[in-house]
N, C-alpha and C positions, 0 to 999 in steps of 0.2 A: 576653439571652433573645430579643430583637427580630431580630437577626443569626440565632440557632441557627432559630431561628422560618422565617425565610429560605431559610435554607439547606437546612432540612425541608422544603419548598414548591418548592425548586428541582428537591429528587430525586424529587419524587413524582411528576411527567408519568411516567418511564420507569417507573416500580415497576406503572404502572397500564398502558405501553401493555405489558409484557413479562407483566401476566393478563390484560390484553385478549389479546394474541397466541395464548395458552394456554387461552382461552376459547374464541377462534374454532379453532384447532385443534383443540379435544375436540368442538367443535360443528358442525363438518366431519368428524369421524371418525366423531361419532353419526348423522350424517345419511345418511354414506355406509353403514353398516351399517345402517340403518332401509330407504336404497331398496333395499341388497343382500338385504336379508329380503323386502320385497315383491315383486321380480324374481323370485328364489327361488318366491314362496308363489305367485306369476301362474303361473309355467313350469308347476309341480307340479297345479297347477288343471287347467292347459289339458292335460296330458298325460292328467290324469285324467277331463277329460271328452270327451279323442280316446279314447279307451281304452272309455267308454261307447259313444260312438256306434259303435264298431267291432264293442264285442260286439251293439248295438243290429244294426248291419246284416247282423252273421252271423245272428244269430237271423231275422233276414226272409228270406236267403237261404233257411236251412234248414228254414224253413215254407213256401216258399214249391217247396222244392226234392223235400218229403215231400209237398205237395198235388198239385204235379206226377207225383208216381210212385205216388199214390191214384190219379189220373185214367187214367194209360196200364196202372197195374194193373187198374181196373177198366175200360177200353178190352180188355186182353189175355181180361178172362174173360169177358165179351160175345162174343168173337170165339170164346172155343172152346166156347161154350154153342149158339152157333149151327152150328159145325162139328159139335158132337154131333147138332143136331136133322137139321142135314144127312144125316149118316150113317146115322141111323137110319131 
């Protein structure tokens, strides 16, 4: 028994480094798929908030583009309110 005992004791370093090996491999494959998810979930963020600020600066534009054509329209009827009082 003392022998078998032994010789039990001798195989086990490899029995243990070949699930260690298979440990660190599952736990490099999870790792690489945990950062491939975050990359992922960053990318989709960051498109998502260029996406806002883009609709964000159209919207300023076209406020901005409507006050301006409030101003020169009412620029344009000042001008012919005055041509009327001209003429008459």
């Amino acid at each position: 028994m003392g022998v078998n005992a032994f010789s039990n004791a001798s195989q086990t370093p490899s029995v243990y480094r070949e699930e260690t090996r298979l440990t660190k491999q599952f736990f490099e494959e999870l790792l690489d798929e945990k950062i491939n998810k975050a990359i992922q979930q960053a990318f989709e963020e960051g498109r998502q908030q260029g996406r806002e600020e883009i609709k964000e600066i159209i919207n300023k534009m076209e406020q901005r583009a409507k006050e301006r054509d409030d101003n020169l329209m009412s620029v344009i009827r000042s001008i012919q309110e005055e041509k009327k009082k001209l003429n008459n």
